[in-house]
N, C-alpha and C positions, 0 to 999 in steps of 0.2 A: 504493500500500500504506500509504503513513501516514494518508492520511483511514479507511482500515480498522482500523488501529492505535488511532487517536484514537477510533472506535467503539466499539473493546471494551471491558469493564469490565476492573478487573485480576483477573487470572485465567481472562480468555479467550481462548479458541485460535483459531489460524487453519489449518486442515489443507490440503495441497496433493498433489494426485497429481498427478507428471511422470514421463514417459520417461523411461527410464534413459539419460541421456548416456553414461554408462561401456560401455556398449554395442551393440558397431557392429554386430551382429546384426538389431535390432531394425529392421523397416522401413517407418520416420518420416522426416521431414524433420528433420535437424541444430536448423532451426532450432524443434522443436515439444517438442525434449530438453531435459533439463535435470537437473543432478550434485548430489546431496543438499550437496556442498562447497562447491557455487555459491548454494544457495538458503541454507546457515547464515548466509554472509556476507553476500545482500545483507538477510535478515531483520536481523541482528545491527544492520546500519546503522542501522535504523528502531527500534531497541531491545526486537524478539523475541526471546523464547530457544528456543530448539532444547532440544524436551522428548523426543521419541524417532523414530526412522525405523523402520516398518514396511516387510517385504521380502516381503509375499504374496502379492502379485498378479506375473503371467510378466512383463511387459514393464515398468510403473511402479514408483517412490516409492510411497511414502503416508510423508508428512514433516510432523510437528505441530510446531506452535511456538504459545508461551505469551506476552502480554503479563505484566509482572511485576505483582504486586501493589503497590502505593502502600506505601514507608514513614509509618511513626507519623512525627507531628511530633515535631521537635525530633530525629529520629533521623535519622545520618549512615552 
């Protein structure tokens, strides 16, 4: 994900639809889920920001996240 990262411009998104881990209903493989809390944190790592989670679809996420914009120089 960080060479995806390093790709974007600022202000580009990265959208992901997963399983809903929270959901033992659904039937997928544990390991094919994945918890919109799980995905803030390890985007956060890589320095995405969590812009909204869409809850439309029966079974998935839809979870967007933002590269940030470059501050102006000389701005802290």
């Amino acid at each position: 994900m960080t060479k995806v990262r390093d790709a974007l411009n600022p202000g580009g998104r990265v959208v992901f639809v997963e399983y809903r881990k929270e959901d033992p209903e659904i039937p997928i493989k544990e390991a094919h889920k994945m918890s919109v809390d799980q995905l803030k944190k390890e985007m956060k790592a890589i320095g995405l920001v969590h812009l909204r989670t869409v809850e439309s679809l029966p079974w998935q996420h839809i979870v967007i996240f933002e590269k940030l914009k470059d501050k102006l120089p000389g701005v802290q």
